[in-house]
C-alpha positions, 0 to 999 in steps of 0.5 A: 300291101292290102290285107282284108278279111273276109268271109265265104258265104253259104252259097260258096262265094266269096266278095272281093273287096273293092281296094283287091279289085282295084290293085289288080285292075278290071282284068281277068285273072288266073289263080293258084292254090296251094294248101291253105293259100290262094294266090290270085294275079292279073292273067298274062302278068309276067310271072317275075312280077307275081313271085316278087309280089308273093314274096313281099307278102310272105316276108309281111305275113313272116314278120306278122307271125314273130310278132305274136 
């Protein structure tokens, strides 16, 4: 799992840090926002791979949140 900080700038954008960009690959991407949550994957990856991927960062930010 990668997890990063960042920051949007003043003109609305916001860097992808290098370690995301490689995960996902010189490819282009779809997203999807919920709330507070974006979730941003390779485009035509199969659906089956993304939820499990969002799982395991679920279960991860889950065990984050008991641990504080």
């Amino acid at each position: 799992m990668i997890k990063i900080k960042g920051k949007i700038a003043k003109n609305n954008r916001m860097y992808i840090a290098k370690e995301i960009r490689e995960a996902i690959g010189k490819k282009k991407v779809e997203m999807i926002g919920v709330g507070k949550v974006i979730v941003m994957y390779p485009n035509g990856e199969e659906k089956e791979d993304v939820i499990k991927s969002v799982d395991m960062a679920l279960k991860a930010l889950e065990l984050e949140a008991k641990t504080k």
